[in-house]
N, C-alpha and C positions, 0 to 999 in steps of 0.2 A: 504494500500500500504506500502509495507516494504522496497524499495527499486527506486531509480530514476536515470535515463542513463540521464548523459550528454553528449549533442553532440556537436562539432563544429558550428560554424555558416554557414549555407552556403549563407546565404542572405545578399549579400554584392554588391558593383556596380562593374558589369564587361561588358564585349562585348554585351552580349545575355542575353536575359529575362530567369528566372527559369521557369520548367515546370513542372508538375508533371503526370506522368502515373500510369495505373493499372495493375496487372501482377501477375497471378497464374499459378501453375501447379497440373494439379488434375489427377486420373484417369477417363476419358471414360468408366464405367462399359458396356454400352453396346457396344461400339466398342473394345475394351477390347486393350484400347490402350494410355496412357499419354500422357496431352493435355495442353497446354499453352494458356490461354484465356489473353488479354490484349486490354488495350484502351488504345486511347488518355486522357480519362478522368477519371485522376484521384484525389485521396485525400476525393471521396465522394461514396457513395452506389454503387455497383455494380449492385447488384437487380434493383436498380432505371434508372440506364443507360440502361439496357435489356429493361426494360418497356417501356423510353419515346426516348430513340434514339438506337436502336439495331444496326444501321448501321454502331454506331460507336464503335462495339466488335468485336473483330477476334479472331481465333480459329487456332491453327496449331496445328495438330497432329502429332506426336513420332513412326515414325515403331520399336519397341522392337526388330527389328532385324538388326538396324544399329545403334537405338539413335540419338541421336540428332546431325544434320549436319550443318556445317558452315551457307548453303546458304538460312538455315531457319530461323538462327540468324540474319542473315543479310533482312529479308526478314522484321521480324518483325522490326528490325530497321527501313527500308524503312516506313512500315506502316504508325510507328507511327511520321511519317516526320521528322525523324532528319538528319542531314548531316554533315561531316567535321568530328572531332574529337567526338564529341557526339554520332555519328553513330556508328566510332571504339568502345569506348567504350558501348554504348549499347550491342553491338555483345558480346563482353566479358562479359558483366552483364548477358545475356538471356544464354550462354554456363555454365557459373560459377552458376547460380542459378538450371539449367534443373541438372547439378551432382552434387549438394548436395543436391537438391530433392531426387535424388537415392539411395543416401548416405547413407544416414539417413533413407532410409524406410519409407518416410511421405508418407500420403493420403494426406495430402495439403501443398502446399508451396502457401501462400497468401503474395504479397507486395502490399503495398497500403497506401501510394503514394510510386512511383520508379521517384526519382529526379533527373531531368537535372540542373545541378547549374550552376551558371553564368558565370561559368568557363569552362563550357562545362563538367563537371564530371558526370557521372550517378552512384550514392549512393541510399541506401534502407533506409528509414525514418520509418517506420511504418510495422510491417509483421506480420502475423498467420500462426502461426504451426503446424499442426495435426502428430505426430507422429502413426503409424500402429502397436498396439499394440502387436501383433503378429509376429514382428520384432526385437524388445524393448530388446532381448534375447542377438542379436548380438552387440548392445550399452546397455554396463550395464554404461559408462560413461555418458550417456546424464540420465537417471534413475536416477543415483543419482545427479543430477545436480536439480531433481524435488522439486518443494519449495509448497511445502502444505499447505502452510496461504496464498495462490493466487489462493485456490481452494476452491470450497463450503463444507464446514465441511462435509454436508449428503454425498456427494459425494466421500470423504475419508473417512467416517465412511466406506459406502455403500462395497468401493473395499477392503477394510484391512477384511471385513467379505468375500469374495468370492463373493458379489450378484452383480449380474451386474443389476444396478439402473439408470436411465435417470429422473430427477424430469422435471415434466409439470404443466403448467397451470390451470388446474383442480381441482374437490372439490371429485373426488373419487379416493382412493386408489387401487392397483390392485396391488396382488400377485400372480403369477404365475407360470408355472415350465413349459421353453420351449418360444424360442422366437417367434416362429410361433403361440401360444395359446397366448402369453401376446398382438401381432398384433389385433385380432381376438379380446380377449377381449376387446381391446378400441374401437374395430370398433361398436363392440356393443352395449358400454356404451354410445358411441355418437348417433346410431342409437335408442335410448332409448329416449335422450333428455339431458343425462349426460355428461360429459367433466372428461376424465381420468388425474389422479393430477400427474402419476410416469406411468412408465413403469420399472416392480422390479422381474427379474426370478430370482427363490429360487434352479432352477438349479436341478437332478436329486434324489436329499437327502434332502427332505423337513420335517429331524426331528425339533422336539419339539425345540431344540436351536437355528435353522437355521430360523424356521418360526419367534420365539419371537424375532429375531433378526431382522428381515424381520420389523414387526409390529413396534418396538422400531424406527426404520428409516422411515416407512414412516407415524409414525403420528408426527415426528418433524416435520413435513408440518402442521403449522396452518391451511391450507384452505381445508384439508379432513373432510369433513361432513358425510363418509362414508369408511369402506373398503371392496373390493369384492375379495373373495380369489379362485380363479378359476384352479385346479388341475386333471390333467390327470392320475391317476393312473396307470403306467405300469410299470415303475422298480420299483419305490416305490409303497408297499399297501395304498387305503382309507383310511383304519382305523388308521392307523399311523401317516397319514396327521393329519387328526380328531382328534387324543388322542395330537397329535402334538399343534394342532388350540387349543384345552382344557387348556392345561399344560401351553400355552403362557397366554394366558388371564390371568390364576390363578397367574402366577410368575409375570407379569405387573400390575395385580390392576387392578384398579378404569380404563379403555377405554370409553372415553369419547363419543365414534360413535358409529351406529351400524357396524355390520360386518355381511355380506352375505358368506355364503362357500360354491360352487360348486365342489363336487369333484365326479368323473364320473371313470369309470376302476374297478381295481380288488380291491375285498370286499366294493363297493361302498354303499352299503346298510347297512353292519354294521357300517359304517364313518357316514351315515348319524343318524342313530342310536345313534350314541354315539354324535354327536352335540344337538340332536332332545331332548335328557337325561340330557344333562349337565348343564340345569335351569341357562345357561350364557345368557348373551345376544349377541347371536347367532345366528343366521336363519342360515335353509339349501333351498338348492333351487337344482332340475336335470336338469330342459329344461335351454341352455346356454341363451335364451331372458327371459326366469322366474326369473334369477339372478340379469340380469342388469334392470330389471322393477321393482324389490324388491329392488336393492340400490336407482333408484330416489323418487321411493313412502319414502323409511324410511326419506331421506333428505329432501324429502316435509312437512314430520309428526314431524322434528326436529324443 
């Protein structure tokens, strides 16, 4: 931690007891519509409130073709029992928070606790922020605002290379090209008996630089006991993947896992070729369950 907010106190003796609520605003993907979920209870799991009392979460949803209106601010007010001046202000806090949701372009606006203080004030203690990276264009000021010692090293290694990386819990690596294949692939590796450690696309240009670059990121994951490299050949050739998958190993050294390489598409057979040649320690595999049943046997033989 490099850095600590001090706040005022708000825990002081007044009229009314403090309170704390829950209060997000997300998109609806499937109503395709932005949506305010809140409780009374707040300052603890949300997941955990769904699960043991659901009765006490509400949901208003956003028509994108008026935005958000007073009497839904006030509505949520109502909900979550406040009255008097705590109400007013609530109202102002649910409008003030639904447009700098928009603002800003988030996929989330998480508060958690939304504090009623003894003075009747409603202030935000606690929040999460997901900015929409795809937005990120139109705030180049919140961009540089980004503090990158608050972030996982892989993780800023991963995006200064172009690859988009997700690390998981898992003991097998997986690189892939296409986020619909890199899906697929952990579906298999699970249905195998395995648990995928990354979710890592090497994206439509899977040379020789881009894969070593690939491999350098996801074996900074201590708990890979394997990696499986699964490519579609269609804008890029097999064989280039392949010569690509060769040239990385040689420039990295000593790879301490095995690696399985699935690559399927155009000159698939000379890729396979030139792995099947390269006297690395390498395996090639074509049926997509022949791959992930060779990564958990080699992790078994490890």
């Amino acid at each position: 931690m490099n850095k600590v907010l001090v706040a005022q106190d708000v825990y002081y003796p007044g009229a009314s007891p403090t309170k704390e609520f829950y209060m997000s605003v997300l998109l609806d993907r499937a109503k395709g519509r932005n949506t305010i979920i809140y409780s009374t209870e707040g300052g603890m799991d949300i997941e955990h409130v769904a699960e043991t009392t659901p009765e006490k979460i509400w949901k208003e949803e956003i028509d994108p073709r008026v935005g958000i209106q007073a009497f839904q601010a006030r509505k949520i007010a109502f909900n979550l029992g406040l009255s008097g001046n705590a109400f007013k202000e609530m109202v102002k806090f649910v409008m003030s928070l639904y447009k700098a949701y928009e603002g800003i372009d988030a996929s989330l606006f998480e508060i958690n606790p939304v504090l009623k203080t003894s003075d009747d004030k409603i202030i935000a203690v606690d929040s999460k922020v997901s900015f929409d990276d795809n937005g990120l264009f139109r705030h180049p000021d919140y961009e540089a605002m980004r503090d990158i010692t608050e972030e996982n090293p892989i993780d800023v290694e991963a995006r200064e290379a172009d690859l988009n990386y997700v690390q998981l819990d898992g003991n097998v690596g997986c690189m892939v090209n296409g986020a619909g294949l890199a899906m697929a692939t952990m579906d298999i590796i699970k249905l195998s008996g395995g648990e995928p450690a990354n979710f890592l696309d090497v994206g439509g240009t899977a040379n020789a630089e881009r894969v070593e670059k690939a491999f350098k990121i996801i074996l900074k994951d201590k708990k890979v006991k394997a990696i499986l490299v699964n490519i579609f050949g269609g804008i890029v050739r097999c064989d280039r993947v392949a010569q690509g998958v060769v040239d990385a190993y040689k420039n990295i050294g000593n790879i301490p896992v095995p690696i399985i390489v699935r690559l399927q598409g155009t000159n698939a057979e000379a890729a396979k070729k030139l792995i099947d040649e390269s006297g690395l320690k390498v395996y090639s595999a074509i049926e997509f369950h022949e791959a992930a049943s060779l990564v958990n046997k080699l992790i078994k033989e490890s």
